[in-house]
C-alpha positions in Angstrom: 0.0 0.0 0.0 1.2 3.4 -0.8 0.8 6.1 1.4 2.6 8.7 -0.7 -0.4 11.1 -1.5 -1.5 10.9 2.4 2.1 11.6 3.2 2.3 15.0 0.8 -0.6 15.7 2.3 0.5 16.2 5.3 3.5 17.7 4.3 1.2 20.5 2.0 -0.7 21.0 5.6 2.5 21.3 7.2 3.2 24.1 4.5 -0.1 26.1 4.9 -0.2 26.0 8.8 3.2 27.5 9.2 2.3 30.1 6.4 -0.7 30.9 8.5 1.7 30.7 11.5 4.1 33.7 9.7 1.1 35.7 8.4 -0.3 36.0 12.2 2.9 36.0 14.1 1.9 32.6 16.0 5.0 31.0 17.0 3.3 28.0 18.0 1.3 27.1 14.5 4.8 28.0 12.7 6.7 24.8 14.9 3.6 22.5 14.0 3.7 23.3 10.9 7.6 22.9 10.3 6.9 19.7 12.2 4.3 18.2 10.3 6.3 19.2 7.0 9.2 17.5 8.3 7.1 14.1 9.3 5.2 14.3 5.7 8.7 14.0 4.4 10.4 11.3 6.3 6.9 9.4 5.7 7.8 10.1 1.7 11.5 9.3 2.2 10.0 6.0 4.0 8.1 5.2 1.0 10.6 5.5 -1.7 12.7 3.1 0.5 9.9 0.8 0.9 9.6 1.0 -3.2 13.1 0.9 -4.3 13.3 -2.4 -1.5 10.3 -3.9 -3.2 11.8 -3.4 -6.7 14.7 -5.3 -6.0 12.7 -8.1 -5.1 11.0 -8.6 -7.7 
């Protein structure tokens, strides 16, 4: 199962929250959304891994 588009996402979210975050001066909505861009990512990076291991196994 690929989780990819869930992953970006989550990442995008990331993105929108910490604009949102700049735009209002809210420090706290600026580390969540750093933090959920961050966790999109390593769930992408987690996925290409996951693909590249299946391809080999094939």
């Amino acid at each position: 199962m690929n989780d990819t588009p869930a992953h970006k996402a989550e990442e995008m979210k990331g993105k929108a929250k910490e604009a949102v975050g700049n735009a209002t001066g809210n420090e706290q909505w600026q580390g969540e959304g750093k933090a959920e861009q961050a966790k999109g990512a390593l769930k992408q990076a987690g996925d290409k891994i996951k693909d590249a291991v299946k391809g080999t196994k094939d």
